[in-house]
C-alpha positions in Angstrom: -157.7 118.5 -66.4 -160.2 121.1 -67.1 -163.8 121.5 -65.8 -165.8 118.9 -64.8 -168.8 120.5 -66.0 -170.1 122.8 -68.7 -173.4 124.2 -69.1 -173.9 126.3 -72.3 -177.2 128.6 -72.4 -178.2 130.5 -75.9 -179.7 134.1 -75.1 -184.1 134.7 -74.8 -185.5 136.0 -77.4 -183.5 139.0 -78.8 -185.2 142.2 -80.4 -183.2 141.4 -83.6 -184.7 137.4 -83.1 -188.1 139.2 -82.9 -187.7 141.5 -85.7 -186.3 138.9 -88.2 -189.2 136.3 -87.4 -191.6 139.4 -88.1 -190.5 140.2 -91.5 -190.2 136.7 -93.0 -189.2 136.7 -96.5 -189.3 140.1 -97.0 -186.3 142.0 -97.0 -185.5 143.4 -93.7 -182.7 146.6 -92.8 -182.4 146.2 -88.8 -180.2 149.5 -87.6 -179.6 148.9 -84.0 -175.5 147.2 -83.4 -175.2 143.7 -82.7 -173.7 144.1 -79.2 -176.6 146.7 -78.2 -179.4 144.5 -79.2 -181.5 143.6 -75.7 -184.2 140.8 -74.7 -187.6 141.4 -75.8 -190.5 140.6 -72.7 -190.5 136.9 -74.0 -187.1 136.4 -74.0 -186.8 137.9 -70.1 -189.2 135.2 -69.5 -187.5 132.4 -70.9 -184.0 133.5 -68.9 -185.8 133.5 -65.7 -187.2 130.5 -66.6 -183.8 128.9 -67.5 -183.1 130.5 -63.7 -185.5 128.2 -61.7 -184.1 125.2 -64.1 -180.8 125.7 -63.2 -181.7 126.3 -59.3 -183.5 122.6 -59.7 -180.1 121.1 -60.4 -178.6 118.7 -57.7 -175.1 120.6 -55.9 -173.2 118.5 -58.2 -174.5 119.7 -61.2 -175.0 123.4 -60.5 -172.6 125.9 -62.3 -169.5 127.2 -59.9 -168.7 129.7 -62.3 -169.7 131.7 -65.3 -168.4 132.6 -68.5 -170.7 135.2 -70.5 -170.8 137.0 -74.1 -170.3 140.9 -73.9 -173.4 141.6 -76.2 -176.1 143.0 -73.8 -178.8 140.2 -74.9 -176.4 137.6 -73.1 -175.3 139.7 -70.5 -178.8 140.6 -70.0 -179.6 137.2 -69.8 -177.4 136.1 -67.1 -179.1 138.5 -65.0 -181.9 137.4 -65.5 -181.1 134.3 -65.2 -179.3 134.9 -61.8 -182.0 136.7 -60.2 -184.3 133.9 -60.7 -182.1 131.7 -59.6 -181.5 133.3 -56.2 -178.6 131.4 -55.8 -175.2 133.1 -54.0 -172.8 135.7 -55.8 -171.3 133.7 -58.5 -167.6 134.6 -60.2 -168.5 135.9 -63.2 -166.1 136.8 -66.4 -166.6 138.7 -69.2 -165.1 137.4 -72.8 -165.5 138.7 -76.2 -164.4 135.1 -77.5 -168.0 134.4 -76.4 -169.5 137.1 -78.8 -171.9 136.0 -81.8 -170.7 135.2 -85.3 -169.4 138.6 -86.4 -171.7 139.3 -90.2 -169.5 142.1 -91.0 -171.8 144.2 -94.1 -174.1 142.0 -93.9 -175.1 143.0 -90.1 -178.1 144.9 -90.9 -179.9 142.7 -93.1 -181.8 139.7 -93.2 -181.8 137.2 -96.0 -184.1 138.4 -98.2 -182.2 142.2 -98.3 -178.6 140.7 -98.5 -179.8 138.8 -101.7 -181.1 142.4 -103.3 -177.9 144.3 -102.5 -175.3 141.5 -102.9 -176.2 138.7 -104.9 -172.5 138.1 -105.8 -171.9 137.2 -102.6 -175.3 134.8 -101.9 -174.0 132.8 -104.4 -170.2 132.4 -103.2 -172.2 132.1 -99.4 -174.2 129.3 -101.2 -171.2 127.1 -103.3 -168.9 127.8 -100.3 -171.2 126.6 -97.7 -172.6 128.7 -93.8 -169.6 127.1 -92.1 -166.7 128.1 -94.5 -168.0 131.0 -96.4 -166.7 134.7 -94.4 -169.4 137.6 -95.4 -167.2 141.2 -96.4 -165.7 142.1 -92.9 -167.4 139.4 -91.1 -166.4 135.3 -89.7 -167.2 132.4 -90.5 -168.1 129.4 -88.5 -164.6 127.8 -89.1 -163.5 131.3 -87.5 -165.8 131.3 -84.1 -164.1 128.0 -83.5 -160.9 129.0 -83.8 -161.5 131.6 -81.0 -163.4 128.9 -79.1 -160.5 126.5 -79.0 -158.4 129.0 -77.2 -161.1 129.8 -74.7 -161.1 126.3 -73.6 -157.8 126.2 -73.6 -157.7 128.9 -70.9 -160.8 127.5 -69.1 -158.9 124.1 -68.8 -156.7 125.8 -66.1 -159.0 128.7 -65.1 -161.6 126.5 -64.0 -160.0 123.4 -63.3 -162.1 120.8 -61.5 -165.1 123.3 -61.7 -168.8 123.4 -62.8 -169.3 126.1 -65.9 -171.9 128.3 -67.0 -171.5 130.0 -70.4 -174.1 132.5 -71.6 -173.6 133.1 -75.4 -175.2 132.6 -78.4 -176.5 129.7 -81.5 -173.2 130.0 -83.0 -171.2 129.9 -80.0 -173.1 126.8 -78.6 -172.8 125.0 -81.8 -169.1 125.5 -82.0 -168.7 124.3 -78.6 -170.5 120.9 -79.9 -167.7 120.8 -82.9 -164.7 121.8 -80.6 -165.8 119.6 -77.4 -166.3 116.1 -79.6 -162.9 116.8 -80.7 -163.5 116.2 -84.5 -161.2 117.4 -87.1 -162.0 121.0 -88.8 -162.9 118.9 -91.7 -166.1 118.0 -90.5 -167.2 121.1 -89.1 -170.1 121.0 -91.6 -171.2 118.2 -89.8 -172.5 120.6 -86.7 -174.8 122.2 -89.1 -177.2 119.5 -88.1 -177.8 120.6 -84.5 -179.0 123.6 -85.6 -181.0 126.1 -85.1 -179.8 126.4 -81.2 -182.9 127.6 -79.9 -183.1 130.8 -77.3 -182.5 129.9 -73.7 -181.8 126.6 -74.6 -179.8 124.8 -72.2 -176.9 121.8 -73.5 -174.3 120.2 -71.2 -171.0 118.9 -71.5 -169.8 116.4 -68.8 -165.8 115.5 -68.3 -165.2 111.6 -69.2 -161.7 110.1 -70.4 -160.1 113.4 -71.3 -162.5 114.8 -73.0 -166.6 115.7 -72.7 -169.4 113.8 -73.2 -172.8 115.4 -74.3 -175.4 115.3 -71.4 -178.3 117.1 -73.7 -177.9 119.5 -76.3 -180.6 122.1 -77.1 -182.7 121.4 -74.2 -186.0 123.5 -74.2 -187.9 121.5 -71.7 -188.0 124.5 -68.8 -189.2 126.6 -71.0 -193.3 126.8 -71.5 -194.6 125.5 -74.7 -197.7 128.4 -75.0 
């Protein structure tokens, strides 16, 4: 059967979300690894505020389990998140299936800087489009899915009957939308639409005639507007 439940959370406000929104357009070189990057003091806010949502929930509805990214800004997060919470030890796993969209050379940089040092490759990124088009040594959307459809997979035994918390990232959240409405690769483009998943944003899946049906989807509401 599967789980009966799945909650999906985006990281707070990374230091690399921070640093990106800070330099606009202009061409930005940001050194620190992908996995290393932590939670800046608004994005610790925003995953204990995400906390006290998800201790609101009814028992039905609460997560039973949780799934989380090994980057530090998710993992980070679920603390976070948990101490706020309060609620009881919960089993928690570790996956790199959960990671972000890998950018591969194009890592350090923001737009503006990939267009100066590889406008070959802005334009292939542009014809081929943000869901098929692979950046030198990096995935594409098309590829986070493929590792997403084997991580339900497992979870269809390995949490069986239960109530899931995943704690990822916008490209994993958005591939879970693609993968759980059980569309054809074809119109994976399609997905593109929901975006941007916005940090600590909360979307929920809930099990109905074999599949899932979408409860909300980028859900912002616990989080305060100032």
């Amino acid at each position: 059967m599967g789980p009966s439940r799945i909650i999906a959370v985006r990281h707070g406000e990374s230091q690399a979300n921070l640093a990106h929104a800070q330099a606009g357009d202009r061409p930005l070189v940001y050194e620190r690894g992908d996995d290393e990057v932590s939670l800046t003091d608004l994005g610790l806010l925003q995953a204990q505020a995400l906390g006290r949502r998800l201790a609101g929930l009814p028992d039905g509805e609460a997560p039973e389990v949780v799934w989380c990214s090994p980057y530090l800004r998710a993992l980070d997060t679920w603390n976070a998140v948990r101490e706020s919470w309060g609620a009881a030890a919960l089993p928690v796993t570790v996956d790199g299936r959960l990671r972000d969209q890998e950018s591969g050379a194009f890592a350090p940089f923001n737009l503006a800087a990939i267009s100066e040092r590889f406008p070959g490759e802005v334009r292939r990124m542009r014809a081929e489009g943000p869901y098929a088009y692979r950046p030198p040594g990096g995935e594409s959307l098309a590829d986070v899915v493929v590792r997403l459809k084997d991580f339900l997979a497992g979870l269809r035994e390995a949490a069986d009957g239960r109530r899931v918390l995943i704690v990822a990232h916008d490209s994993v959240v958005l591939g879970l939308r693609h993968v759980m409405a059980g569309r054809d690769d074809a119109e994976l483009a399609d997905v593109l639409r929901f975006a941007p998943v916005l940090n600590a944003s909360l979307s929920v899946w809930r099990a109905a005639g074999g599949g899932f049906e979408v409860v909300a989807f980028n859900d912002v509401t616990h989080l305060d507007p100032a």
